[in-house]
N, CA and C atoms as a LAMMPS dump frame, in Angstrom:
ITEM: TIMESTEP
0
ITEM: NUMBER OF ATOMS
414
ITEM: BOX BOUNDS ff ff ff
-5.0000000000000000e+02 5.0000000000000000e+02
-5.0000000000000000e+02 5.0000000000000000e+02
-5.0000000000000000e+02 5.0000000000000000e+02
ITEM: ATOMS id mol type element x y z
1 1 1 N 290.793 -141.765 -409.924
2 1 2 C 292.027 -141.016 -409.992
3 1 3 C 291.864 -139.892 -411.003
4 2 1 N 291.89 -138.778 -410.729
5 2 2 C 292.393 -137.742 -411.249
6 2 3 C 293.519 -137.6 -412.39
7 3 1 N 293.386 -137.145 -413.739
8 3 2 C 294.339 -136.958 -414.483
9 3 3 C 294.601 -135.719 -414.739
10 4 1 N 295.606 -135.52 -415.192
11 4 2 C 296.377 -133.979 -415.21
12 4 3 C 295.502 -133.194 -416.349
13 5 1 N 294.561 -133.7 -417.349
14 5 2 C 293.807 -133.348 -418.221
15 5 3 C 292.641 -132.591 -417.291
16 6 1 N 292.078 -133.396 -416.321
17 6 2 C 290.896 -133.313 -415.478
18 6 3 C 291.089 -132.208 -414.401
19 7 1 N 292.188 -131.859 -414.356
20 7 2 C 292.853 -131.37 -413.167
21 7 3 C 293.323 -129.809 -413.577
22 8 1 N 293.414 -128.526 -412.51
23 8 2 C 294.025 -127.651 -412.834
24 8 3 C 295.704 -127.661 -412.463
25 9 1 N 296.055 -127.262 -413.716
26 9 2 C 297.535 -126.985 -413.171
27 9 3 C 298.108 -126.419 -411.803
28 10 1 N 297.78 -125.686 -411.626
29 10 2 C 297.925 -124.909 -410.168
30 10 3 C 297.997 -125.629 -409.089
31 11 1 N 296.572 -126.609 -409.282
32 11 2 C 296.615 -127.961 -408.237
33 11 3 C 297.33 -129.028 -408.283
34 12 1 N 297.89 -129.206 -409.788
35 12 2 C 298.859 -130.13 -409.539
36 12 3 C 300.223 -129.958 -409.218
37 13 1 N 300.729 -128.402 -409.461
38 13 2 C 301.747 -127.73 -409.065
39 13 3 C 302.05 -127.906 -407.543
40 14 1 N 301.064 -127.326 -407.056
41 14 2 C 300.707 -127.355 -405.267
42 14 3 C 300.814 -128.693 -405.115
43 15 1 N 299.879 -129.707 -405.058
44 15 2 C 300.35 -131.077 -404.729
45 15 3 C 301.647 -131.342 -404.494
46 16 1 N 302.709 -131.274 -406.006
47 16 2 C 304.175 -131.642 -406.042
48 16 3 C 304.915 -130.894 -405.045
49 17 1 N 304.58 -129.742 -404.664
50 17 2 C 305.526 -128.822 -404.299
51 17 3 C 305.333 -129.745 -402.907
52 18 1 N 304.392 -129.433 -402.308
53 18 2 C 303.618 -129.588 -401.104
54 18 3 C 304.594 -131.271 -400.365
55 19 1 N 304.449 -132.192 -401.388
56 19 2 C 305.245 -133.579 -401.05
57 19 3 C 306.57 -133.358 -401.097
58 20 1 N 306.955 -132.575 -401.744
59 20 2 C 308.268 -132.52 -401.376
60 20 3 C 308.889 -132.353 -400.084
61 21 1 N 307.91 -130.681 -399.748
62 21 2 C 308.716 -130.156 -398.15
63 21 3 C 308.295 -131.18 -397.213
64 22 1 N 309.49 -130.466 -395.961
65 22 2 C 309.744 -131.796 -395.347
66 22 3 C 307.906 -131.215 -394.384
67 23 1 N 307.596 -132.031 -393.411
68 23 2 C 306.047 -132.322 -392.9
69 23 3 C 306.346 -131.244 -391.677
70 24 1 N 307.291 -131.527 -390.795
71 24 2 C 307.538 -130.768 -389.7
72 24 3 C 309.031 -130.569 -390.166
73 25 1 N 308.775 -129.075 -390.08
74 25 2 C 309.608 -128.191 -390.194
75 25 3 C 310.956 -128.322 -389.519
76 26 1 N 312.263 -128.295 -389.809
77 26 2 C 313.122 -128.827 -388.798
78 26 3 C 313.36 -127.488 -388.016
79 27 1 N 313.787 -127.613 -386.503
80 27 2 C 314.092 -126.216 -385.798
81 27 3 C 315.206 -125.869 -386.157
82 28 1 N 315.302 -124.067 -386.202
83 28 2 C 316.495 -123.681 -386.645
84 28 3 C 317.428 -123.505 -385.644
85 29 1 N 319.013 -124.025 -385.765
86 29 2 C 319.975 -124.192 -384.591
87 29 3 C 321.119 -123.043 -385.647
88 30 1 N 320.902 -121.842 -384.842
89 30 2 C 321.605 -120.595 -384.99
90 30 3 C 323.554 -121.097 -385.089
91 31 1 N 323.915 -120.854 -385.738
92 31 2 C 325.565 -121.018 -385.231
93 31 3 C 326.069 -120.575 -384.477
94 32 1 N 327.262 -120.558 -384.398
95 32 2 C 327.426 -119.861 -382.616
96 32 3 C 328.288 -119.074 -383.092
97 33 1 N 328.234 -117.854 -382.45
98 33 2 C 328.278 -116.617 -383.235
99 33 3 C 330.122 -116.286 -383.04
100 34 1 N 330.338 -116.191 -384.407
101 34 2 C 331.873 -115.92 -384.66
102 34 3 C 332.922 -114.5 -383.859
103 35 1 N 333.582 -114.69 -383.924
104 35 2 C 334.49 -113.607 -383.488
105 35 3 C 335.334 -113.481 -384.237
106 36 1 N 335.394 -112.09 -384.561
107 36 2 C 336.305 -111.66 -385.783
108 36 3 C 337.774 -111.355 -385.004
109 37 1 N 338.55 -111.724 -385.735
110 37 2 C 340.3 -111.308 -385.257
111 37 3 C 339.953 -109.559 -385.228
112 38 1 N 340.61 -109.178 -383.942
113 38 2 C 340.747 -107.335 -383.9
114 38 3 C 341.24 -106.814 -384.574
115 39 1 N 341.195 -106.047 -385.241
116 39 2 C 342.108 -105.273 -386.502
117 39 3 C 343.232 -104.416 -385.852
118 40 1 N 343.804 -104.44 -386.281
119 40 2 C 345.36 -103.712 -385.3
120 40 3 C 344.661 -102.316 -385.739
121 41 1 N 344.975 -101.231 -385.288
122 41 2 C 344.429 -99.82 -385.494
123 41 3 C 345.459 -99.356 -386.055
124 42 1 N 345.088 -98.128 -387.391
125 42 2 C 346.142 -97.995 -387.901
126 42 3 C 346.613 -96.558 -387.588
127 43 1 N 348.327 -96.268 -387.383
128 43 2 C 349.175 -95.322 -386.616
129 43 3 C 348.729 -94.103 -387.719
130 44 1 N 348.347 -93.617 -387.063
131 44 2 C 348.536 -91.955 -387.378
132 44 3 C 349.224 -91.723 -388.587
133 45 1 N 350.881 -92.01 -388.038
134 45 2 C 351.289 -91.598 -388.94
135 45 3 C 351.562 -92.44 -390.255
136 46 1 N 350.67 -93.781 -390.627
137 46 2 C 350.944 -94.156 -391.476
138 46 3 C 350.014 -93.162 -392.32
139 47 1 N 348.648 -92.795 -391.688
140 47 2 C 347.995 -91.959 -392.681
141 47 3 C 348.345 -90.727 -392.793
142 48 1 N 348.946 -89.942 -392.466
143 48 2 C 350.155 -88.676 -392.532
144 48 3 C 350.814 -88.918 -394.174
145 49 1 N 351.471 -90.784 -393.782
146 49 2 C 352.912 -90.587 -395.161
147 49 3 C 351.559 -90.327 -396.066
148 50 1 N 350.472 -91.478 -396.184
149 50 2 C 350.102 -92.058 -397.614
150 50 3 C 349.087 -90.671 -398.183
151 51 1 N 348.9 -89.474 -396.876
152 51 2 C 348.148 -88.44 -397.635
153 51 3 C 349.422 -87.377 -398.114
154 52 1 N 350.568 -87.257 -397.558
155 52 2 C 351.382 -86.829 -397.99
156 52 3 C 351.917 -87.065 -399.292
157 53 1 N 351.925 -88.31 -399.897
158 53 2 C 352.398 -88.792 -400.514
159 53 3 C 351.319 -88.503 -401.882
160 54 1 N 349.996 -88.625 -401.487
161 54 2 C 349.16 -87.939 -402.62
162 54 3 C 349.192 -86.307 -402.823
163 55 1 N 349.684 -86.088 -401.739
164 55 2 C 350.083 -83.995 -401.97
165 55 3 C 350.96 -84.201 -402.727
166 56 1 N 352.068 -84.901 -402.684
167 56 2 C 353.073 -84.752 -403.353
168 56 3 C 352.919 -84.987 -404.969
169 57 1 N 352.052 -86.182 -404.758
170 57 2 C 351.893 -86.806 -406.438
171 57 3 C 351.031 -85.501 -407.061
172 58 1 N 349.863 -85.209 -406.856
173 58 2 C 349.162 -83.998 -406.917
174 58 3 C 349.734 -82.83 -407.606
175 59 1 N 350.739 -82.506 -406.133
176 59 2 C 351.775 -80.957 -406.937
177 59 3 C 352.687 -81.608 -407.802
178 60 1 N 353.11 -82.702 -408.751
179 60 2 C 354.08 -83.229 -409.584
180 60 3 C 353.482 -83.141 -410.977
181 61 1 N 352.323 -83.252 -410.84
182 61 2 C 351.556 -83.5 -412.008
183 61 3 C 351.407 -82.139 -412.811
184 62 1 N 350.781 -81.237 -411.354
185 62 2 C 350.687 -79.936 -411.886
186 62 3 C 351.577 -79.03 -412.259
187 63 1 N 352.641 -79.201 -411.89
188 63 2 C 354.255 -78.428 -411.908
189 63 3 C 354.437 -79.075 -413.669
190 64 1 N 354.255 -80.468 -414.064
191 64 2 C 354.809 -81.154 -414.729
192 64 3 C 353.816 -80.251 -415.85
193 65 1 N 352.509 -80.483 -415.841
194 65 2 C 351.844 -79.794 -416.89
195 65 3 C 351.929 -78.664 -417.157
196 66 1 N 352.696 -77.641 -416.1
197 66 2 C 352.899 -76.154 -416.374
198 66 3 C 353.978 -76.145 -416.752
199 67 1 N 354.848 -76.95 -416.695
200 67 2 C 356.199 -76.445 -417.333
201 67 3 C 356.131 -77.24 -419.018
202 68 1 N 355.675 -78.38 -419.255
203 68 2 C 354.963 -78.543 -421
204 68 3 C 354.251 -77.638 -421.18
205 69 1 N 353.397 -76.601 -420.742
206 69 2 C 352.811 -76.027 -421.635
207 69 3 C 353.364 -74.525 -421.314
208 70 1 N 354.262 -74.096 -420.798
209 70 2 C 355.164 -73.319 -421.136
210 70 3 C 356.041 -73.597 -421.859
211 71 1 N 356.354 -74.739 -422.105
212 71 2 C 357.358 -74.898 -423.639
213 71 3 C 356.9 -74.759 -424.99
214 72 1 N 355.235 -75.333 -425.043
215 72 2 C 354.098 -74.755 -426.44
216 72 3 C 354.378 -73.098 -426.606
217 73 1 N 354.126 -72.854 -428.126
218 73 2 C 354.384 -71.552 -428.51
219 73 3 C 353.073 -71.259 -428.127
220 74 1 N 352.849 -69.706 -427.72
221 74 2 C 351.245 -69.124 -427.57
222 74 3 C 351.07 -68.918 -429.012
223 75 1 N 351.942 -68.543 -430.298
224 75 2 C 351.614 -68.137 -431.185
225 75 3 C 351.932 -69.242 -432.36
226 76 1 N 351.024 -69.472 -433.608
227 76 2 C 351.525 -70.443 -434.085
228 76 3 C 352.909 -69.891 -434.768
229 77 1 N 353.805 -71.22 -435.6
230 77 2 C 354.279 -70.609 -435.991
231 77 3 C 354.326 -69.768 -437.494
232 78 1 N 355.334 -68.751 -438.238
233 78 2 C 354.768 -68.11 -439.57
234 78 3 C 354.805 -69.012 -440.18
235 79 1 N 355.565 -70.537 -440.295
236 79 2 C 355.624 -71.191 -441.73
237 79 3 C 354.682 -71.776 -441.667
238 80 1 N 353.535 -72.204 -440.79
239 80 2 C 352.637 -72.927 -440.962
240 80 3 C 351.147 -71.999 -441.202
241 81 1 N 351.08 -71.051 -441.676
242 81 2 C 349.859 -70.238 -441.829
243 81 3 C 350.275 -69.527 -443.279
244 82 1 N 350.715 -70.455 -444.147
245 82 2 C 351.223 -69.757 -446.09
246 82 3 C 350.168 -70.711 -446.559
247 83 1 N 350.123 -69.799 -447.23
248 83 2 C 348.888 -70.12 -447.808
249 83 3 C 347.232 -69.63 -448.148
250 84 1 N 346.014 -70.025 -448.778
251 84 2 C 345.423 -69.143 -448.858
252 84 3 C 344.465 -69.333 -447.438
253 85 1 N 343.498 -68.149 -446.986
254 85 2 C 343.116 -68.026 -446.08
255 85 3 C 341.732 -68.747 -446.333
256 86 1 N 341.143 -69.741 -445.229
257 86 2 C 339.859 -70.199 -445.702
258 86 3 C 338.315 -69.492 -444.497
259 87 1 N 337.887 -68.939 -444.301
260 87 2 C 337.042 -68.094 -443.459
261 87 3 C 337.162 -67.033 -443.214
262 88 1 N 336.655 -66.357 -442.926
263 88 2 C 337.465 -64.588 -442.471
264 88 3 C 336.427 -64.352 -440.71
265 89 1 N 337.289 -63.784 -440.199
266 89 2 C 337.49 -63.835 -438.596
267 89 3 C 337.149 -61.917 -438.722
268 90 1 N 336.494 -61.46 -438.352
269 90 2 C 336.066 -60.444 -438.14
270 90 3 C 336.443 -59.708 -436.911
271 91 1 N 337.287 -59.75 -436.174
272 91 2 C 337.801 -59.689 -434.958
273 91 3 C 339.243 -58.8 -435.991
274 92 1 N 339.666 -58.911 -436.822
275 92 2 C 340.84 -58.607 -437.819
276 92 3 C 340.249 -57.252 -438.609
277 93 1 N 340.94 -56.354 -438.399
278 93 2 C 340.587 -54.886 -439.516
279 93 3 C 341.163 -55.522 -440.91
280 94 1 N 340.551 -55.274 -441.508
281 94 2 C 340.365 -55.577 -442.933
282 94 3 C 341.662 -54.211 -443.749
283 95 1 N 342.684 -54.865 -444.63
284 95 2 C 343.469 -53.569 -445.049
285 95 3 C 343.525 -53.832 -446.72
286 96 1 N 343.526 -52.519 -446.684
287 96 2 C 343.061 -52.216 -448.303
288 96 3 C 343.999 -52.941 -449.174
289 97 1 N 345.102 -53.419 -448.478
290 97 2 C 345.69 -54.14 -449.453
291 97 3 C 345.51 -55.814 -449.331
292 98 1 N 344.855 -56.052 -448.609
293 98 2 C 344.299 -57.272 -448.607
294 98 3 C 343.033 -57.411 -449.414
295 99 1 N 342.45 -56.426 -450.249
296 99 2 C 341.258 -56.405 -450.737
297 99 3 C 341.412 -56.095 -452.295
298 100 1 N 342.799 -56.865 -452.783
299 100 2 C 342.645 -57.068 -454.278
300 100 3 C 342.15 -57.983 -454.776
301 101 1 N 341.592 -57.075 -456.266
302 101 2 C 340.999 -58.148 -457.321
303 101 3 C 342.315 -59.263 -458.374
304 102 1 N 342.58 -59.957 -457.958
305 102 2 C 343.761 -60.041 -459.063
306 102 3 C 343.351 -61.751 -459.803
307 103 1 N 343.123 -61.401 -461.155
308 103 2 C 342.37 -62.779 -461.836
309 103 3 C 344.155 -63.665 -461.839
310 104 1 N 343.248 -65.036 -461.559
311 104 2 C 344.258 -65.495 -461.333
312 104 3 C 344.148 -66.758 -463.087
313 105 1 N 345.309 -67.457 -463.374
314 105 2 C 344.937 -68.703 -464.49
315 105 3 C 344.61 -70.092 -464.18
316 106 1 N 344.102 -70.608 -464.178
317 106 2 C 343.977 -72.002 -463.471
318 106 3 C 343.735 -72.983 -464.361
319 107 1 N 343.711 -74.166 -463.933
320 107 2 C 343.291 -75.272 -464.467
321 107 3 C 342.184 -75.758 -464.23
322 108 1 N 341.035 -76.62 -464.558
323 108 2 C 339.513 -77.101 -464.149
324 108 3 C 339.954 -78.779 -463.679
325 109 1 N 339.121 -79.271 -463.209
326 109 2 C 339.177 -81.032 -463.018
327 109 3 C 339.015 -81.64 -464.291
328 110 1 N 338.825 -80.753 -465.246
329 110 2 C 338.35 -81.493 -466.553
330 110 3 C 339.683 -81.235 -467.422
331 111 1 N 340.619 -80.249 -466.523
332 111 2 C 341.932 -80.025 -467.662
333 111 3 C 341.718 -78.835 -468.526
334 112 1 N 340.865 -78.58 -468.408
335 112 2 C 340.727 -76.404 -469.284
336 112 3 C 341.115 -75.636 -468.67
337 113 1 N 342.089 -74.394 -469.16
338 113 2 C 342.218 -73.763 -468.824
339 113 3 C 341.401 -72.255 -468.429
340 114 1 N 341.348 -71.748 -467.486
341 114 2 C 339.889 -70.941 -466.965
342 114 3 C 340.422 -69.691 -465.883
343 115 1 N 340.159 -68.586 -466.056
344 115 2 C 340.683 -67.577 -465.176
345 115 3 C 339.63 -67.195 -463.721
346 116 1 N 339.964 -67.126 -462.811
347 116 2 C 339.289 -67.487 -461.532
348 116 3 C 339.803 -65.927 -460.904
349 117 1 N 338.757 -65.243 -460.568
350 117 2 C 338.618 -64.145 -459.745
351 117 3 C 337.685 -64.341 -458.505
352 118 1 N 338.839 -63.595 -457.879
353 118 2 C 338.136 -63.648 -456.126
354 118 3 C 337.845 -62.586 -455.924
355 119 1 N 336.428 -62.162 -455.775
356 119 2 C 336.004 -61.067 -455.374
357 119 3 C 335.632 -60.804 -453.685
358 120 1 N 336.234 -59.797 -453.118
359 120 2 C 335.443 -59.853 -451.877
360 120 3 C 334.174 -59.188 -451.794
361 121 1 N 333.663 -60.124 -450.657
362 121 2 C 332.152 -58.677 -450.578
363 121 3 C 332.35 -58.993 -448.813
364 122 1 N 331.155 -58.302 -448.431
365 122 2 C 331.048 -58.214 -446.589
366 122 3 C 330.864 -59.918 -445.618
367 123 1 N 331.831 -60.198 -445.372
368 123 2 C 332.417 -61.599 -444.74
369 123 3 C 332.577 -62.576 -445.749
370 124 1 N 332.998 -62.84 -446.722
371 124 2 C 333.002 -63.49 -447.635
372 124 3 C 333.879 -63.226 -448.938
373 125 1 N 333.985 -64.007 -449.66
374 125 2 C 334.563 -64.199 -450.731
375 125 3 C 332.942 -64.779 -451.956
376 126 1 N 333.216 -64.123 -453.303
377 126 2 C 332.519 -64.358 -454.375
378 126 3 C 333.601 -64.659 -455.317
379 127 1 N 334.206 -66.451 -455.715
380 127 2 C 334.502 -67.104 -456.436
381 127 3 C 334.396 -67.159 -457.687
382 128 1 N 334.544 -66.503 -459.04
383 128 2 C 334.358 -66.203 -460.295
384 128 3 C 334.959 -67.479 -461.418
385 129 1 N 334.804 -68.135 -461.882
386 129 2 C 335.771 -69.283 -462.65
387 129 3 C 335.185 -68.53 -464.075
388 130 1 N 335.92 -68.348 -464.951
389 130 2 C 335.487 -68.072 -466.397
390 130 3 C 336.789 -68.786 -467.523
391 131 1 N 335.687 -69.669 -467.92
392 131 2 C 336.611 -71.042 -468.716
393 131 3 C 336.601 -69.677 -469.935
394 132 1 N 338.032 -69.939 -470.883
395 132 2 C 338.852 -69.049 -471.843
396 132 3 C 338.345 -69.815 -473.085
397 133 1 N 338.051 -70.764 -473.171
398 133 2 C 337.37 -71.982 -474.344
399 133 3 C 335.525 -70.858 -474.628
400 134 1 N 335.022 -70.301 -473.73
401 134 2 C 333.556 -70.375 -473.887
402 134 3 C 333.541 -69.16 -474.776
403 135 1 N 334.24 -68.11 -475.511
404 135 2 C 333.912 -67.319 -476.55
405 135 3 C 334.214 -68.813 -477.798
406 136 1 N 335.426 -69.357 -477.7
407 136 2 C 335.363 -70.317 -478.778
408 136 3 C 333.656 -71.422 -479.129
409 137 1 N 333.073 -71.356 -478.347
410 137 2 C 331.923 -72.237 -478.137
411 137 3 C 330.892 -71.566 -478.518
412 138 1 N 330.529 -70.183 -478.451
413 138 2 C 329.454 -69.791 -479.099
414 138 3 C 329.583 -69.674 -480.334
């Protein structure tokens, strides 16, 4: 007798498999072939309402979104644009009175008081902080 040590796996795989199936094959006996219930055919005009009914939903939506966004302002409004300006948009003529130097007084994160000039130059701003303490310090 053969032991599974002595033996390749493969062959003992095959063996098991092999005893299992049945010896003669049983013949295959087909079922007997079903008949499906006829589907009633569907009227015309039910598919008329239910595409109608998506035209309709369709133009509701769109009517609905054009009349909300004809109620949005195109322009924002003035109270919400006070304040200082952060980028500059070049699309905008630049006016000479938008192009003052004016030192302003401020405070630091550290609590000193420090005068802060905004200088413009070409698309930009040059930020100046000059703490009022630093003649006392030299």
């Amino acid at each position: 007798m053969k032991t599974l040590h002595s033996r390749n796996l493969d062959d003992v795989l095959r063996d098991f498999y092999r005893s299992e199936m049945p010896a003669p094959w049983p013949v295959l006996e087909a079922p007997a072939p079903a008949t499906l219930p006829l589907k009633k055919p569907q009227h015309m005009r039910f598919r008329a309402v239910s595409r109608l009914a998506l035209a309709a939903t369709v133009a509701f939506l769109l009517i609905g979104y054009l009349a909300f966004a004809s109620l949005s302002p195109e322009h924002p409004r003035p109270g919400l644009n006070e304040g200082p300006i952060i980028g500059n948009n070049p699309s905008v003529p630049k006016r000479k009175a938008d192009i003052r130097v004016v030192p302003e007084d401020v405070r630091t994160p550290a609590g000193r008081e420090a005068k802060m000039l905004m200088e413009p130059i070409d698309g930009g701003f040059i930020i100046n902080l000059r703490d009022r303490d630093m003649k006392d310090r030299r």
